[in-house]
N, C-alpha and C positions, 0 to 999 in steps of 0.2 A: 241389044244388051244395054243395059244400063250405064251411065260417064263415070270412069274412071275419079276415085272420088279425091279431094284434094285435101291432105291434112294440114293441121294448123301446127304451126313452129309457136307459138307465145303463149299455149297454155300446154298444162300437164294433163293429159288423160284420166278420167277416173278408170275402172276397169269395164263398169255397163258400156262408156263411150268407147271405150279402146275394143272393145270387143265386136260392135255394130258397125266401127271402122276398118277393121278387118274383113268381116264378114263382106262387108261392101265392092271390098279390093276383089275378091271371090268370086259377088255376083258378076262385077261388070267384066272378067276375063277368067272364065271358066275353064278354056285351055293352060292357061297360063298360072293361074294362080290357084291353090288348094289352101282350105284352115281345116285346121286339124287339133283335135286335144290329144294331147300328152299326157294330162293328168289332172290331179286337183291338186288344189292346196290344203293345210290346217284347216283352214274355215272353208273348202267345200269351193274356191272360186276355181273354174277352170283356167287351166296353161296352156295357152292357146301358142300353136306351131303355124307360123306360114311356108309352104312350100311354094318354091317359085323353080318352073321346066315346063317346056316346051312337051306338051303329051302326044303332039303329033309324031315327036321324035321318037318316042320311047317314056317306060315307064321310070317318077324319078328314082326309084329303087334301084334302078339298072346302070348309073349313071356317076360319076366321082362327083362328089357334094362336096359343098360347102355350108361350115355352120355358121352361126352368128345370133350370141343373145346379149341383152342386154339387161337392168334394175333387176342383178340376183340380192344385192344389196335394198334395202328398205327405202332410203332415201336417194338413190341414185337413177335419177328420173329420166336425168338427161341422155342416160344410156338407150331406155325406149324409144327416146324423138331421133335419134341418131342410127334408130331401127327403123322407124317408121321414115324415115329420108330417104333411107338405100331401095326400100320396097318401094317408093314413089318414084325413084330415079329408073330403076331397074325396070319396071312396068310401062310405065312413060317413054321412056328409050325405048323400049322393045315396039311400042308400037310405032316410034318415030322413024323406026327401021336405023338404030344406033348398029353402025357393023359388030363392035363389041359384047355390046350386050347380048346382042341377036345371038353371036356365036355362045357366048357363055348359059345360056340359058336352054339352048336347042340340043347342046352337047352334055352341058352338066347340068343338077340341082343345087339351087339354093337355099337351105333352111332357115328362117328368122322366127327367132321366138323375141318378140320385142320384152316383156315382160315376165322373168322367169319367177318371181315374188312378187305376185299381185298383193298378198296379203300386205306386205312389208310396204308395198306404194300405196294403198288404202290409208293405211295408217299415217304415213306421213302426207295425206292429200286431204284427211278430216279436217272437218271445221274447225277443231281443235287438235291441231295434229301431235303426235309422239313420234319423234325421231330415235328409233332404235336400231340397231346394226343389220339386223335379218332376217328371220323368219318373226313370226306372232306365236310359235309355238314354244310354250314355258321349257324350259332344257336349262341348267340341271335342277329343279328344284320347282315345287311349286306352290308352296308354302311362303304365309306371308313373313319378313324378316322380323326379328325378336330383337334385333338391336342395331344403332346402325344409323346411318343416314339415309332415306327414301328418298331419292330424287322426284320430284311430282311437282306441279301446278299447284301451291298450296291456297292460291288468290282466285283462281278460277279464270285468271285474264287472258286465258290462250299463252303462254310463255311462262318458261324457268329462267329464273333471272339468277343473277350471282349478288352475293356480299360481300367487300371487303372489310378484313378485320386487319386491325394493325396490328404486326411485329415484327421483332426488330430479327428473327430468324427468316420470315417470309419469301418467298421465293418468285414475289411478283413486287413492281413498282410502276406510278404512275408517270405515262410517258410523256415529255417533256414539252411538246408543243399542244398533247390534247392532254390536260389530265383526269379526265373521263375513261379514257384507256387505259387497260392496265399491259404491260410490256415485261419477259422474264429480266431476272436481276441477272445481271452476268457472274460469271463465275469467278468468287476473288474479292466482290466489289462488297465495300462494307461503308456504313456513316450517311447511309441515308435512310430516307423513310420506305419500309418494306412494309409488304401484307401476305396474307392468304388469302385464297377464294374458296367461297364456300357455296354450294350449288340450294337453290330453293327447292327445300322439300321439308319432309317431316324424319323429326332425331328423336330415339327411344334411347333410352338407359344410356345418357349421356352421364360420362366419367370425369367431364372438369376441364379434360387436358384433351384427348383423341378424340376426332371425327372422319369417318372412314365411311365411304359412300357405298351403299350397298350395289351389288351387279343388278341389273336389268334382269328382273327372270325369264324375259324371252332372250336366253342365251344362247340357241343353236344356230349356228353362223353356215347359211346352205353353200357360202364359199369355200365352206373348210370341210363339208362334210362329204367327202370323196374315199374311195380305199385307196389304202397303204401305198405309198409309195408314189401317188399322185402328187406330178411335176406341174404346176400354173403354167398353164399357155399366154396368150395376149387373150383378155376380154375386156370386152367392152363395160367399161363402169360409169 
């Protein structure tokens, strides 16, 4: 069999690497480890499932599991390396002969889906990334905005930068030992110099006085989109 393969902690996975890293963990411990797709995403990438159980013991269907995913959020990356640990740990132990692990794996299964929103980590891992909340799929609306402020790269430099403007109502001020930062005005506090920030993008059918940032049209949040009655467990973000 092929050596168990060793991931890296210092960089973020695209989904091709994350995928051929898994696959890998599979080939070199074929008793021990399964990949499996769950499904696809908006754009068609697979959802890739690690199962971790001991098959000589039993099938893991047969067996009280344990789940664990992580990056259902778009830029929450660090939830994946923090999947991809426990699979390294758990693998490595088992064949170090860890009494722990041995038992937990012989008797139960372990599910890890490192990467529940590949789409959503694509996007914040492009060369030019968008950091959005969740999915890539446009929810509610898909139509471009008629009025409004568009947040976007208007410079093309890879980054949305802020402006401040000055007034004397603002609800931000520059803080005291950097004033390159800006820091909120306390509540109360008045007789100094305040601003607003205002996000780089493109303003239509500007009124003089109001500026109101348009939502992100990929608005469907795959943390929130559970049925009724859906209590948040502990996950990993």
């Amino acid at each position: 069999m092929p050596p168990v393969p060793v991931p890296r902690f210092d960089v973020f996975y695209r989904h091709a690497e994350l995928s051929r890293l898994l696959a890998d963990y599979a080939a070199a411990r074929p008793g021990l480890v399964r990949l499996e797709t769950i499904g696809r995403s908006h754009e068609g990438r697979e959802i890739q499932l690690v199962v971790l159980s001991n098959a000589d013991t039993g099938a893991d269907r047969d067996k009280p599991a344990f789940w664990v995913d992580g990056n259902i959020h778009a830029a929450e990356l660090t939830a994946g390396t923090a999947c991809l640990y426990w699979l390294h740990q758990l693998v490595t132990g088992y064949d170090a002969g860890d009494e722990k692990i041995r038992q937990l794996l012989d008797t139960r299964a372990v599910y890890i889906c490192p990467r529940l929103n590949p789409d959503g980590a694509e996007l914040a891992l492009a060369d030019r990334p968008r950091h959005i909340r969740s999915s890539t799929r446009p929810y509610p609306y898909q139509e471009e905005p008629v009025d409004g402020l568009t947040v976007e790269d208007v410079d093309g430099d890879g980054r949305i930068l802020y402006m401040r403007v000055p007034d004397p109502h603002g609800p931000w001020k520059k803080h005291a030992a950097e004033p390159r930062l800006m820091v909120a005005r306390e509540p109360g506090e008045f007789g100094g110099d305040y601003y607003r920030l205002i996000p780089e993008g493109t303003l239509k059918h500007f009124d003089g006085v109001r500026i109101s940032a348009n939502r992100d049209p990929e608005g469907l949040d795959l943390n929130r989109n559970f049925p009724a009655y859906w209590r948040g467990g502990r996950r990993l973000k």
